[in-house]
C-alpha positions as CSV (number, residue, x, y, z in Angstrom):
1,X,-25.2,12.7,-5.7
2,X,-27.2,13.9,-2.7
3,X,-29.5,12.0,-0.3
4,X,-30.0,8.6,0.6
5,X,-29.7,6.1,-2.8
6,X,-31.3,2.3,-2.7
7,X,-30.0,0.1,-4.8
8,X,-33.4,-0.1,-6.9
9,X,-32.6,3.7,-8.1
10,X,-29.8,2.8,-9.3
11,X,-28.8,1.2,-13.0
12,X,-27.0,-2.1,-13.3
13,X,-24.8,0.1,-15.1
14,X,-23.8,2.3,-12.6
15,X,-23.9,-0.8,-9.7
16,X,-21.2,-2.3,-11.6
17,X,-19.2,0.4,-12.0
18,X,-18.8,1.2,-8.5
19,X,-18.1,-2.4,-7.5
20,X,-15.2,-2.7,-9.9
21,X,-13.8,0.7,-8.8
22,X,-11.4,0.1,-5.7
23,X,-11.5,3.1,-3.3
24,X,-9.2,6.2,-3.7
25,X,-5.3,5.7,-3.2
26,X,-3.0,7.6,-1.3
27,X,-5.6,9.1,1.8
28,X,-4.7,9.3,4.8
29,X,-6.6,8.8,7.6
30,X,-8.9,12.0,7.6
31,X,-9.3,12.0,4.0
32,X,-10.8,8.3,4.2
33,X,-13.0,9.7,6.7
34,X,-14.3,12.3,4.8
35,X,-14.5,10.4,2.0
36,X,-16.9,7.4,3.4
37,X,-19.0,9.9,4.9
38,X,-19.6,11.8,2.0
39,X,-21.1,8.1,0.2
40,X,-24.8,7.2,0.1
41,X,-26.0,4.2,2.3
42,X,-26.2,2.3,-1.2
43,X,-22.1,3.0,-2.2
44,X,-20.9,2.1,1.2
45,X,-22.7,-1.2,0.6
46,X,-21.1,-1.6,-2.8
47,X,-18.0,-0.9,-1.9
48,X,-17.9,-3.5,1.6
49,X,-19.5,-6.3,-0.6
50,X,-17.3,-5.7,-3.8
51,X,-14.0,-4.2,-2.4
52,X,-14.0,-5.9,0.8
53,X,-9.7,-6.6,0.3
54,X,-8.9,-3.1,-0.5
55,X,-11.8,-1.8,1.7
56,X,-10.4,-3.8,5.1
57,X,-6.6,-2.3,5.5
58,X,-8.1,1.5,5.7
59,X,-7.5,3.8,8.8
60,X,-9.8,6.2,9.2
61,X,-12.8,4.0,8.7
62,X,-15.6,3.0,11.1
63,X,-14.2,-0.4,13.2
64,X,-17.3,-1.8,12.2
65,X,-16.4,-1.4,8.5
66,X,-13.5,-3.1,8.6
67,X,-14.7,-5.7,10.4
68,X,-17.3,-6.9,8.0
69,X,-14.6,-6.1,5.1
70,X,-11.8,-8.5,6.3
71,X,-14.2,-11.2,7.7
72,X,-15.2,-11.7,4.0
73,X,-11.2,-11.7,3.6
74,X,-10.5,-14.5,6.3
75,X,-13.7,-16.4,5.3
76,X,-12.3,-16.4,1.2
77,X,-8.8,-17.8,3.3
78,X,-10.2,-20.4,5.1
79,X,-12.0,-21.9,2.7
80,X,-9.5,-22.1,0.0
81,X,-6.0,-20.2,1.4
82,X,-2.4,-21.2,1.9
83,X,-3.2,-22.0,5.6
84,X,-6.4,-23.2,5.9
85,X,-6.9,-24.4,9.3
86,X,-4.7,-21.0,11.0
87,X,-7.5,-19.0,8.8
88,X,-10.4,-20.9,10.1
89,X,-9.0,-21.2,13.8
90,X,-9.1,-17.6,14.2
91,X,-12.6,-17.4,11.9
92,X,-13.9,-19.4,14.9
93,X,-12.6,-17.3,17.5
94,X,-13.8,-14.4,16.2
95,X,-17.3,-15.9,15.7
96,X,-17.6,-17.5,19.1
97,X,-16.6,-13.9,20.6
98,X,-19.9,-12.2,18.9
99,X,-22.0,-14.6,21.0
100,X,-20.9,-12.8,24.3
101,X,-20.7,-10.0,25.7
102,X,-20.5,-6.3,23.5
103,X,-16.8,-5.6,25.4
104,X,-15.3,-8.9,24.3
105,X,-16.5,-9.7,20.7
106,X,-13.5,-9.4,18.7
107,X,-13.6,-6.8,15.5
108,X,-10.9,-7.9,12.7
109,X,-9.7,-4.6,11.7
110,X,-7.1,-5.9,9.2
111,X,-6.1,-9.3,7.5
112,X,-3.9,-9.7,4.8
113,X,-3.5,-13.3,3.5
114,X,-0.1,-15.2,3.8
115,X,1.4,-14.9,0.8
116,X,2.0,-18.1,-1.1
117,X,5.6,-17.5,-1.2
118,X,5.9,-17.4,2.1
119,X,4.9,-14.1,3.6
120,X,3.3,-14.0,7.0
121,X,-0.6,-13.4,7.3
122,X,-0.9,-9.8,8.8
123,X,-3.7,-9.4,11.2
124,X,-5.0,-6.8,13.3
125,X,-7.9,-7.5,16.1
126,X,-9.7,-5.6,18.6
127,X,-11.6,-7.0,21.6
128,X,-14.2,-4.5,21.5
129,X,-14.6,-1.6,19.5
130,X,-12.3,0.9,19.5
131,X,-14.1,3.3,18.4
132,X,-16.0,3.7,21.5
133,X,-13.7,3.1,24.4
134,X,-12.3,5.1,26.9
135,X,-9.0,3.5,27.2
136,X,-7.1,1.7,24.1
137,X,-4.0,-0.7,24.3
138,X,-2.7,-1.5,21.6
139,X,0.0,-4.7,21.9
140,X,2.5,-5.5,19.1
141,X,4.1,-8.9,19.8
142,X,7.7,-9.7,18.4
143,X,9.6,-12.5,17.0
144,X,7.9,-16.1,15.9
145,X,4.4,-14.3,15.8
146,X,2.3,-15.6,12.8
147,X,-1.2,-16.5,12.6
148,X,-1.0,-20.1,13.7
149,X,0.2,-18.7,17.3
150,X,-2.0,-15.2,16.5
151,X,-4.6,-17.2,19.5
152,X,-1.8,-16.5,21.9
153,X,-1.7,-12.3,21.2
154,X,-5.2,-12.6,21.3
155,X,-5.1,-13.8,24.6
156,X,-2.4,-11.3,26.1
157,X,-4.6,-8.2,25.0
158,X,-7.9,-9.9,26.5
159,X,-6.1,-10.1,30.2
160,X,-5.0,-6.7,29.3
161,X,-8.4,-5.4,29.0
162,X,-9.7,-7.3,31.5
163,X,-6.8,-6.3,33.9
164,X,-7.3,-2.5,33.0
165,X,-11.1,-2.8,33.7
166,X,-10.4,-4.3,37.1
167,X,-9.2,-0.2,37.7
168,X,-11.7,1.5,40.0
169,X,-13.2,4.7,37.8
170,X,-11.3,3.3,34.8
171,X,-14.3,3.3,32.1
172,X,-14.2,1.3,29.0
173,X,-10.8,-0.9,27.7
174,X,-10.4,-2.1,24.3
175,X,-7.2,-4.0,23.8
176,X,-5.8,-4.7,19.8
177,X,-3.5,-7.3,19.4
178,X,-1.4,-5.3,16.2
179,X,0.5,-8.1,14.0
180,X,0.2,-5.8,10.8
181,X,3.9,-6.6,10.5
182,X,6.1,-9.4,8.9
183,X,7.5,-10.6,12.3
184,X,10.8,-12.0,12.1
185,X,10.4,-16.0,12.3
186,X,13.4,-17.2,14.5
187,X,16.0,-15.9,16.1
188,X,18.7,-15.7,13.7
189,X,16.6,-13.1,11.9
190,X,15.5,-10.9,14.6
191,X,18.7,-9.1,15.0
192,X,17.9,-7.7,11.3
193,X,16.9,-4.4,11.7
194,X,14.5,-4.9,8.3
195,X,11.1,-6.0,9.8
196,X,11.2,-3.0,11.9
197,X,11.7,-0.3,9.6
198,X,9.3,-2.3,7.5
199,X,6.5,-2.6,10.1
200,X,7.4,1.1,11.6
201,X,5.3,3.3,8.9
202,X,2.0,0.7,9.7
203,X,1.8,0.9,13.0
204,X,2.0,4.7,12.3
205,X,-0.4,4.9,10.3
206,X,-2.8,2.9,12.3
207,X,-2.2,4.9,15.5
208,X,-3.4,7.9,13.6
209,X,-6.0,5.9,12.6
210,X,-7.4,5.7,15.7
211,X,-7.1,9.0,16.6
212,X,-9.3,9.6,13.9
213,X,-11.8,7.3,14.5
214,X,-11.8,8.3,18.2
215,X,-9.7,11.5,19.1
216,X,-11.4,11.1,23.5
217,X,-9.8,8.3,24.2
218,X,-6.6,7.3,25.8
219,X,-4.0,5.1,23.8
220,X,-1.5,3.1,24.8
221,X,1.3,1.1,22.7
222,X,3.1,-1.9,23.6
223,X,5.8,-3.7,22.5
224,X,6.9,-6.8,23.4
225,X,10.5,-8.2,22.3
226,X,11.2,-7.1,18.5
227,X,7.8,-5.9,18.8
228,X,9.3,-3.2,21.2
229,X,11.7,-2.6,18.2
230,X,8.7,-1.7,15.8
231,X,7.5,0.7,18.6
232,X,10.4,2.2,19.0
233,X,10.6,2.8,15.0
234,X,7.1,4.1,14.5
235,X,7.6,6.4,17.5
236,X,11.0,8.2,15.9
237,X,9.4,8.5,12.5
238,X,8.1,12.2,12.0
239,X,4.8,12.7,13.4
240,X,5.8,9.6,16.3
241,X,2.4,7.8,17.2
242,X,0.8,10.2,18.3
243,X,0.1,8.1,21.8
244,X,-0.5,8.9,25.3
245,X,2.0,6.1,26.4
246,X,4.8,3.0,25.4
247,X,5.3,0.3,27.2
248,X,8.6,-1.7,26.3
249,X,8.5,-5.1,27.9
250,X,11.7,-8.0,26.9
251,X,12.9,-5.5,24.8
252,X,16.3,-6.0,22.6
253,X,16.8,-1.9,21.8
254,X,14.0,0.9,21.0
255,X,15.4,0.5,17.0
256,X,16.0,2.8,14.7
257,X,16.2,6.9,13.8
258,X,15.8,8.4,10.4
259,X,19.0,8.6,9.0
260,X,18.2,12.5,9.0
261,X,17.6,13.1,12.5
262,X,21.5,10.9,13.0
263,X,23.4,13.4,14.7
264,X,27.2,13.7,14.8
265,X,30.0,12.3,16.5
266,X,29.1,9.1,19.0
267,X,25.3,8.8,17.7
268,X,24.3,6.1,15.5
269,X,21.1,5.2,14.0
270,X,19.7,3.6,17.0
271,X,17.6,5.1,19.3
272,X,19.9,5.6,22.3
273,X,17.7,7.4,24.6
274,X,14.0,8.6,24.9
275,X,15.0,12.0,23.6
276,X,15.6,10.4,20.4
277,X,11.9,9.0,20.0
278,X,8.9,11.7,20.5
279,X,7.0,10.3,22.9
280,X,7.6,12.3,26.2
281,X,10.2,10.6,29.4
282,X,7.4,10.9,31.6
283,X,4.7,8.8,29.2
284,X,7.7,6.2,27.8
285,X,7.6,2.8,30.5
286,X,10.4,-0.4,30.0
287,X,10.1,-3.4,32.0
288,X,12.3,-6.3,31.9
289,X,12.8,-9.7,34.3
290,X,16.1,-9.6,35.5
291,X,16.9,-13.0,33.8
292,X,15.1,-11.8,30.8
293,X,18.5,-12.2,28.0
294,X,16.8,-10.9,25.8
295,X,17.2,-7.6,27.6
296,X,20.2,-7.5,27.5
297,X,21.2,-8.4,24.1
298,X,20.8,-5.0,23.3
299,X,20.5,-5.6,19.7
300,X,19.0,-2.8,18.3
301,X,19.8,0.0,20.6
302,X,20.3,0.7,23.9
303,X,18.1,-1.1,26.0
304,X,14.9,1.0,27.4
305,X,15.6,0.2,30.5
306,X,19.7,1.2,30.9
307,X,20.2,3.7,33.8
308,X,21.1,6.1,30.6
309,X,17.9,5.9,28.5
310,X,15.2,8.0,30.3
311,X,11.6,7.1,30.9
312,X,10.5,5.0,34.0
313,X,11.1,1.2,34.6
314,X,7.9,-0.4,35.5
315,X,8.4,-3.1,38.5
316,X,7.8,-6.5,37.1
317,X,7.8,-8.4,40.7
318,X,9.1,-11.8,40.5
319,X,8.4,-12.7,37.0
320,X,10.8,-15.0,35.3
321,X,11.8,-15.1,31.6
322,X,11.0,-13.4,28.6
323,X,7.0,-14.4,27.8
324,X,5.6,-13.9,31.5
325,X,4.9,-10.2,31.4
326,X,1.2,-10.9,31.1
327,X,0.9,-13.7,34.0
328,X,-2.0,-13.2,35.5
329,X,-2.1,-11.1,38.8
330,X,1.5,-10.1,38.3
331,X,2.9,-6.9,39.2
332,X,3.8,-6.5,35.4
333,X,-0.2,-6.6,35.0
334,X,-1.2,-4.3,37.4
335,X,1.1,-1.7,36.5
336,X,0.0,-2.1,32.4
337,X,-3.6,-1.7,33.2
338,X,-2.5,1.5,35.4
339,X,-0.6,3.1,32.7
340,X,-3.7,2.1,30.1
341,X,-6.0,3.6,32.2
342,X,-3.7,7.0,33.4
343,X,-3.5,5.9,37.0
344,X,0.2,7.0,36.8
345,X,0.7,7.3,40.2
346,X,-0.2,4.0,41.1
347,X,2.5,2.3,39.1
348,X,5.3,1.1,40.9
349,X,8.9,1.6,39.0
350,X,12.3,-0.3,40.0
351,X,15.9,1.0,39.8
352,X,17.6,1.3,36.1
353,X,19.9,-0.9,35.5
354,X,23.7,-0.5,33.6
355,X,23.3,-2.4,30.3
């Protein structure tokens, strides 16, 4: 089929057919691509309107897209989901956001329901698009995240991007809060190493995404807590992220190799040292408060910022605790926006610790 369709040329027939038909399985990001470009104005349409569940989760397609897809998702949930009032909390939030300014209205780039059983909402958001931007952070929170507290992620990536736009010469910052995992719910179950080879392969996938969708800009990845974990994974896994630069911030251990890359003797599965993820020691960052104890749990690995793990640690100032990396006018928040932005040489890094 070649040049632009309307609707009106087309049967009822045919109509139907194409809003019954879910997209192709199994593309990756590129494919997906190709494969939206190459429909008329009039099967995009169908597709968005009919497929808008299977349409929403897709790297590769235009932020836009899958905004409009998974609103139709989250509006379907908050009128008749498993949490209601979570669904139609953030439905507000993202609403209110389109009445300001073009930098700050939030595109939904992924929700999946919480499962009836249980399961955890996944849900992915941008303030601004990402598609366009300079400079993209992408922050993966950690244990207890779920949508009823998703307002709180929200808010760390907005002081993110405003933080990173507060960078003389810096150009333009989208921020993504990234809960397209099943996060661990308490404690007790964070030290299962599960949730993060679960979540590893997504946050992949999405990072390649981006790429895709915008191969100029610069992208950052940060982990916070067992988020760091999920980082860590995604970043061992063949391929890595494909990133300019991790942060690690609270982190309990970088996670976990593929068994394949294990090598002999005193390795184990965890990653031990940067060498053991791809991203280069000159783009990988760890900060931690000293009286952070989650640091030094070392749970999944050794932690990120151990004299022996390579990288940089990132100076944190007088912070306090484990949730007060994003404190506004912190040291911690300077030196994120520098690293988001490339001003490498502005960020100011602490001794490594032992343990």
């Amino acid at each position: 089929m070649t040049g632009p369709v309307s609707f009106e040329s087309q049967s009822l027939q045919q109509l139907s057919a194409w809003t019954s038909a879910p997209p192709p399985d199994g593309m990756d990001a590129a494919a997906t691509m190709q494969w939206w470009n190459g429909l008329s104005g009039a099967e995009q349409q169908v597709h968005l309107y009919g497929q808008p569940s299977a349409l929403g989760g897709m790297e590769g397609l235009p932020a836009e897209v899958r905004h409009e897809a998974n609103l139709q998702v989250l509006r379907g949930d908050a009128a008749a989901g498993s949490q209601p009032q979570e669904a139609q909390a953030l439905l507000d939030r993202i609403e209110q956001s389109w009445n300001g300014p073009e930098g700050e209205r939030i595109h939904l780039l992924d929700y999946q329901p919480p499962g009836r059983d249980g399961q955890d909402a996944k849900v992915v958001a941008s303030i601004g698009n990402p598609d366009h931007a300079d400079n993209v952070a992408v922050y993966v929170p950690g244990t207890g995240s779920d949508l009823g507290n998703f307002g709180g992620s929200l808010d760390r990536a907005d002081a993110l991007r405003a933080q990173s736009e507060m960078v003389p010469g810096s150009g333009d910052t989208v921020t993504i809060a990234w809960l397209g995992y099943d996060a661990p719910d308490h404690i007790p179950a964070a030290v299962l190493p599960g949730y993060a080879l679960d979540g590893a392969p997504e946050l992949q996938s999405f990072t390649q995404g981006l790429r895709e969708t915008n191969s100029d800009a610069r992208v950052t990845v940060i982990g916070h807590s067992y988020g760091s974990t999920v980082v860590g994974t995604a970043d061992a896994l063949d391929g890595g992220l494909g990133v300019d630069d991790i942060i690690a911030l609270g982190s309990p251990g970088m996670g976990y190799e593929q068994p394949s890359n294990v090598g002999f003797l005193f390795d184990d599965i965890t990653i031990g040292d940067v060498g053991e993820m791809n991203i280069d020691a000159d783009h990988f960052w760890a900060g931690a408060n000293s009286n952070d104890v989650v640091t030094y749990t070392q749970a999944h690995g050794n932690s990120p910022v151990d004299w022996s793990f390579g990288g940089q640690r990132i100076a944190t100032g007088d912070l306090s605790g484990h949730s007060s990396y994003w404190d506004n006018g912190s040291e911690s928040m300077r030196n994120q926006a520098y690293i988001i932005t490339g001003n490498h040489e502005q960020v100011t890094t602490e001794r490594r610790r032992f343990g």
